[in-house]
N, C-alpha and C positions, 0 to 999 in steps of 0.2 A: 523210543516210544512213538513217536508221529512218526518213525519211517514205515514207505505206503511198500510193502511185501508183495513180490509176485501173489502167493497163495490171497492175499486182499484182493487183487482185481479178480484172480478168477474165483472167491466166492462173490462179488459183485456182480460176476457175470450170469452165472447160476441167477443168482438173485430176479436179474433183468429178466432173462428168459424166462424164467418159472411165472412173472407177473405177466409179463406184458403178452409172452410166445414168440417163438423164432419167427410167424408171418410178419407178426406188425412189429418189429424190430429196425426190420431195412425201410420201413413206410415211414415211420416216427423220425430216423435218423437221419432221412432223404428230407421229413416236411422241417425238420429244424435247421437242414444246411439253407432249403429254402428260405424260411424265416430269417437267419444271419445274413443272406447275402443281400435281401430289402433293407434290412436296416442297416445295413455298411452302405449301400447305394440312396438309401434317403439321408443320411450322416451326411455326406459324400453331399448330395443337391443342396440340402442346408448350408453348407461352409460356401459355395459354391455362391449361390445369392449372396452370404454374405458382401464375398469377396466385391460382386457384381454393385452393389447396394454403396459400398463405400468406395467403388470408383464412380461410380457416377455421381456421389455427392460433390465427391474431391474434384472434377471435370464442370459440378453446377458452381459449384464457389467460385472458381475463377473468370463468370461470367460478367462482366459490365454492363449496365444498358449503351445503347449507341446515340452520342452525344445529337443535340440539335442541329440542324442546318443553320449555319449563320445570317441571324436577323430574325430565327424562326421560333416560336415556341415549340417546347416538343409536345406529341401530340396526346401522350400518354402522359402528360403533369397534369393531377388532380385540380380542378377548379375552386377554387376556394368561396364558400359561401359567405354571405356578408357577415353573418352568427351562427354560433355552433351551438347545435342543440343535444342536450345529454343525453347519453344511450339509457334506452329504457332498461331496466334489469328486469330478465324474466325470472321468476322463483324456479330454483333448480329442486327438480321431482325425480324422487326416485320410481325409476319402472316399476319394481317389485311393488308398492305401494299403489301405484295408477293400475295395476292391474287387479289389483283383490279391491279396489275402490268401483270394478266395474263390474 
């Protein structure tokens, strides 16, 4: 019952031709290989960044800072203030709201 019959593709093919015509047949069949082969090659750039993205994570993690000179502060240690004063909280807005609000 589902086996696909010679006589099946060629009333399919009939089919195709009768709608579309023999001109734009090989134009259609040409702009679809085109379309497959961009998106196997944007596939392809995707996994690619990935790849790219999780070496250089793995390459920053193993980074240290470089210790001070001896007897020196280093010169990137945060200064401490004598009091620490509390972050203000801004009220979080949604855009979609700030914009029909304007």
């Amino acid at each position: 019952m589902g086996a696909l019959k010679p006589w099946h593709i060629a009333v399919l093919v009939v089919v195709l031709i009768l709608l579309f015509g023999a001109k734009r047949l090989p134009d259609a069949a040409r702009s679809l290989g085109r379309s497959l082969r961009i998106i196997k090659a944007e596939t392809k750039s995707l996994q690619d960044d990935d790849r790219d993205l999780a070496e250089k994570a793995d390459a920053q993690a193993g980074y240290q800072p470089l210790p001070p000179h001896a007897g020196q502060q280093a010169p990137y240690a945060p200064q401490q203030a004598p009091y620490q004063q509390a972050p203000v909280q801004q009220p979080v807005v949604d855009p979609v709201h700030r914009v029909r609000d304007n």
